[in-house]
C-alpha positions as CSV (number, residue, x, y, z in Angstrom):
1,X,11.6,-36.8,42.4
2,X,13.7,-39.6,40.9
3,X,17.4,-38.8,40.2
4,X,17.3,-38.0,36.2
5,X,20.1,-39.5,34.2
6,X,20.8,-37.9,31.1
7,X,19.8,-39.8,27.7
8,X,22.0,-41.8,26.0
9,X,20.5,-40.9,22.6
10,X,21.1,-38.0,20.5
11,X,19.4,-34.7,21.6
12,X,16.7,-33.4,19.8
13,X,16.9,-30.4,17.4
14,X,15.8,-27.6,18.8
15,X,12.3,-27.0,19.1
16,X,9.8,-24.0,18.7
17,X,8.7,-24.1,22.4
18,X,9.9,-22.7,25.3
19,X,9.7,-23.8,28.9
20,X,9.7,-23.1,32.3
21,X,10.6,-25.0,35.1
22,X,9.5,-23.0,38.7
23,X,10.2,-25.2,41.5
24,X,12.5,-24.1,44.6
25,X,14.4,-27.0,44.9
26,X,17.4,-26.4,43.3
27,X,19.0,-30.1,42.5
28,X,15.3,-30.4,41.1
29,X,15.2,-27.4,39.2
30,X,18.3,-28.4,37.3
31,X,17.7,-32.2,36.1
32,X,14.7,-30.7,34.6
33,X,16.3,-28.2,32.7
34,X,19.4,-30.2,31.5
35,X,16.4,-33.1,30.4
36,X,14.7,-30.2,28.6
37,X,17.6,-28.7,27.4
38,X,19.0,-31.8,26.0
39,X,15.4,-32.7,24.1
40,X,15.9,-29.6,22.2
41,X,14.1,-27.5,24.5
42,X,14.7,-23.8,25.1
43,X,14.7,-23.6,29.0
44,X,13.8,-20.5,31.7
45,X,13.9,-21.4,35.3
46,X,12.8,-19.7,38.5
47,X,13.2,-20.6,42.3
48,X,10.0,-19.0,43.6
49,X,6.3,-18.3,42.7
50,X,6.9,-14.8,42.3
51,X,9.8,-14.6,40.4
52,X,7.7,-17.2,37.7
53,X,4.7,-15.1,37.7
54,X,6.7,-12.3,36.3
55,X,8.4,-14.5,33.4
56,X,4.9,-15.9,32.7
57,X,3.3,-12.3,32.3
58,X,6.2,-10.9,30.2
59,X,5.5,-10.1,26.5
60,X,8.2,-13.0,25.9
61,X,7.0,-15.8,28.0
62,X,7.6,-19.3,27.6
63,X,5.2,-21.2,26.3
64,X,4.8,-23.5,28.6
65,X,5.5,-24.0,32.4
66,X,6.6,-26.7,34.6
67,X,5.0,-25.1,38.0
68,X,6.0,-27.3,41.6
69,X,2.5,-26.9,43.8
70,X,4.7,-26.0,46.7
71,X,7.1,-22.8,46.5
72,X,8.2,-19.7,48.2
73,X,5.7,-16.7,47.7
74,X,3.2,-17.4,45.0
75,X,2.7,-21.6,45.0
76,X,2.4,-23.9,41.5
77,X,-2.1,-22.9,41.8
78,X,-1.5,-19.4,42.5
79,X,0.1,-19.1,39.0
80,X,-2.2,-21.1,37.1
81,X,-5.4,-18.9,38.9
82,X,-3.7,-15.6,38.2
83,X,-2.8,-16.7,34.8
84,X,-6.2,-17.4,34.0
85,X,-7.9,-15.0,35.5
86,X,-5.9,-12.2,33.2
87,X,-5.4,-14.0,30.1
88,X,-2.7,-13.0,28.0
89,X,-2.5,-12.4,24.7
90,X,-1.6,-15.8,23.7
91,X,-2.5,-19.5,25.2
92,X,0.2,-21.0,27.9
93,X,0.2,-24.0,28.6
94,X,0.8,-24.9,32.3
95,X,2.0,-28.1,34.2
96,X,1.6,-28.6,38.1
97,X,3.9,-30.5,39.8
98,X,3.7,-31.9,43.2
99,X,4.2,-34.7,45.7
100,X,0.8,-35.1,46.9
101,X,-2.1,-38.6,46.8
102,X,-5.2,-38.4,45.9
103,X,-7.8,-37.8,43.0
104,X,-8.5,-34.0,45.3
105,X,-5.3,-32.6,44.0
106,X,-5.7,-33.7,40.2
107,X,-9.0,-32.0,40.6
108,X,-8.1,-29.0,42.5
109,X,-4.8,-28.3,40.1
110,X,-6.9,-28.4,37.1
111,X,-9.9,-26.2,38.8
112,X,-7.1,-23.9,39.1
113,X,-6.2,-23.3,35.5
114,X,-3.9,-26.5,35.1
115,X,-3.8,-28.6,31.8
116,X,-1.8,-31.3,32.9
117,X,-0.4,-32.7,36.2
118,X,2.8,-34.8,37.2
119,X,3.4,-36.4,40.5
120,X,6.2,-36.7,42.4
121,X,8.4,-39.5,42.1
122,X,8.5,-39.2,38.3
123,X,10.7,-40.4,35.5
124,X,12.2,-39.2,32.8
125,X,9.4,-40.8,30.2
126,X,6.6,-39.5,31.4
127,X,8.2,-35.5,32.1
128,X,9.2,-35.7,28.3
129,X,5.6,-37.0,27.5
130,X,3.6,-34.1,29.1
131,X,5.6,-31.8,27.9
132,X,5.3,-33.0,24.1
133,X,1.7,-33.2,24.9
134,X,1.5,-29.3,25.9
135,X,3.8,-28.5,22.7
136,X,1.1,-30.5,20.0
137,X,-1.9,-28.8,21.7
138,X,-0.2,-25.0,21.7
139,X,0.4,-26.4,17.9
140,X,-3.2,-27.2,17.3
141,X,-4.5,-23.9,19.3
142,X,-1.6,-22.0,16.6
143,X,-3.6,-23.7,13.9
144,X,-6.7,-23.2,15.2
145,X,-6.1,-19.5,15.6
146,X,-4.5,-18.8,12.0
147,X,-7.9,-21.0,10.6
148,X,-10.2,-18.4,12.3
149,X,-8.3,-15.5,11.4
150,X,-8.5,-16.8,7.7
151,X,-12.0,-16.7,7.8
152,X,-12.2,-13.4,9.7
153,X,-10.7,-11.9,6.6
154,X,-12.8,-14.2,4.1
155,X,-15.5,-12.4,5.5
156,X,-14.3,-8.7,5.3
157,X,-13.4,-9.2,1.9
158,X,-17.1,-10.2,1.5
159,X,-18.1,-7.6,3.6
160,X,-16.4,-5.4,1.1
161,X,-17.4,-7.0,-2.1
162,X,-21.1,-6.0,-0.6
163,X,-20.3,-2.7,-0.3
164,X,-19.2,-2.2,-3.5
165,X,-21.9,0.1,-5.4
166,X,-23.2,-0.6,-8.9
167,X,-23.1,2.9,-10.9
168,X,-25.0,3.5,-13.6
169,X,-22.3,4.6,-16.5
170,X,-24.6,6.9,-18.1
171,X,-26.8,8.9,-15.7
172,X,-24.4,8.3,-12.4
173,X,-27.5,6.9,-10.7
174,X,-26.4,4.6,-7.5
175,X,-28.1,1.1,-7.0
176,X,-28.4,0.4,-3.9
177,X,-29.5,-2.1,-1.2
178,X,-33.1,-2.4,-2.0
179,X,-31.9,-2.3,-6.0
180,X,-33.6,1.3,-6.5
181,X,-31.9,3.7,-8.8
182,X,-30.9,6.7,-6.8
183,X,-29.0,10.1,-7.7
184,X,-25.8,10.4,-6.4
185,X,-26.2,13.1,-4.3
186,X,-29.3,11.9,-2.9
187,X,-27.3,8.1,-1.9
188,X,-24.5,9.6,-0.3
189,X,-26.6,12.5,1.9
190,X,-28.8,9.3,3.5
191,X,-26.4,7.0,3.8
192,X,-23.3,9.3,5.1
193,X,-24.6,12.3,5.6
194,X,-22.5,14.2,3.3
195,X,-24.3,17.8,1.8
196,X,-22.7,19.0,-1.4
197,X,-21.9,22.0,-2.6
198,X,-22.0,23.7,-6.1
199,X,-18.5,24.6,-7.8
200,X,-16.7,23.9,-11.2
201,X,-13.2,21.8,-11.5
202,X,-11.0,23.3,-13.6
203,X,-11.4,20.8,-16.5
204,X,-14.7,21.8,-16.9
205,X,-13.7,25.3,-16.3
206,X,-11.6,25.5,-19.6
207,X,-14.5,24.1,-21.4
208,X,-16.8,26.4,-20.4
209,X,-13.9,29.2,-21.2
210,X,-14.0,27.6,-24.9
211,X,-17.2,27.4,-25.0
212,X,-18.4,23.9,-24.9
213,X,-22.1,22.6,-23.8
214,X,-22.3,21.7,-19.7
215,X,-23.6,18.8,-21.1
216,X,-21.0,17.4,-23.2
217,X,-18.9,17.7,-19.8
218,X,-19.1,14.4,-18.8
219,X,-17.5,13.6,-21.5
220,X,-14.3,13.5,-20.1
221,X,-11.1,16.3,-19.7
């Protein structure tokens, strides 16, 4: 990798995203994360596949993931195929890093589970480039995700605006789907399978008491 000289602009604010940098190299592992750290970046590091397997899988995982294709334990692909084969809750995006030629290892890496992939010797330009890349498309997949949620619920509330039933306010009759006029009872024994039983509430009870017609019950208490 090419030695990485910090900016001499003014960092970035911080930023929404975090990052992980596995990669076992240590002199490595920490230009990256002073880069990152510097561009605003919030920064987790690991020194081995296993140790950034278990980050990754934690209910607080970065968001995205610097992985070196060659590391103690579990390599860069390892992660990505475990990763994807037991999605999480939430989209990660994931970066392979390695020092290998050829089109086969662009392919392989992205076969894997891989969204991007950086080779080694690299500068400082494009590092800051994929990783800006990841953090707009987590953004749009955010987005995305909110969007159909949105309509999810649009279409509840529809789905409950349907099953709101139209009673008749003088005989208590329910319309229903095929806009026949049903009794009450009748509605609610097909369609839930409730049976009623006879009895008297005590409203009505005290007008019975004072002597009041059944019929002029529905009056109101």
């Amino acid at each position: 990798m090419d030695s990485i000289q910090e900016p001499t602009i003014a960092p970035s604010v911080e930023t929404s995203e975090r990052v992980l940098i596995a990669e076992d190299h240590d002199s490595a592992r920490n230009a990256l994360a002073n880069l990152l750290e510097w561009k605003g970046f919030a920064v987790t590091t690991a020194a081995d596949g296993e140790a950034a397997l278990n980050i990754l899988i934690s209910d607080d995982a970065p968001s995205i993931a610097l992985l070196d294709w060659e590391m103690p334990g579990l390599s860069g692909l390892d992660i990505c195929r475990e990763l994807r084969s037991h999605p999480a809750g939430r989209y990660l995006y994931l970066i392979v890093i390695t020092a290998r030629e050829g089109e086969e290892g662009i392919a392989e890496a992205i076969a894997a589970g891989a969204d991007d992939f950086i080779r080694k010797p690299f500068g400082v330009p494009e590092v800051i480039a994929r990783v800006r890349n990841g953090q707009r498309t987590l953004k749009l997949e955010r987005s995305l995700a909110a969007r159909i949620t949105e309509l999810e619920q649009a279409l509840e509330a529809g789905r409950q605006l349907k099953r709101s039933l139209a009673i008749c306010m003088h005989c208590r009759k329910i319309r229903d789907d095929s806009d026949r006029w049903r009794e009450l009872e009748s509605y609610l024994r097909d369609e839930t399978g409730t049976e009623f039983t006879s009895g008297v509430c005590p409203a009505c009870m005290e007008k019975a008491r004072a002597g009041e017609h059944p019929a002029d019950f529905s009056q109101g208490a």
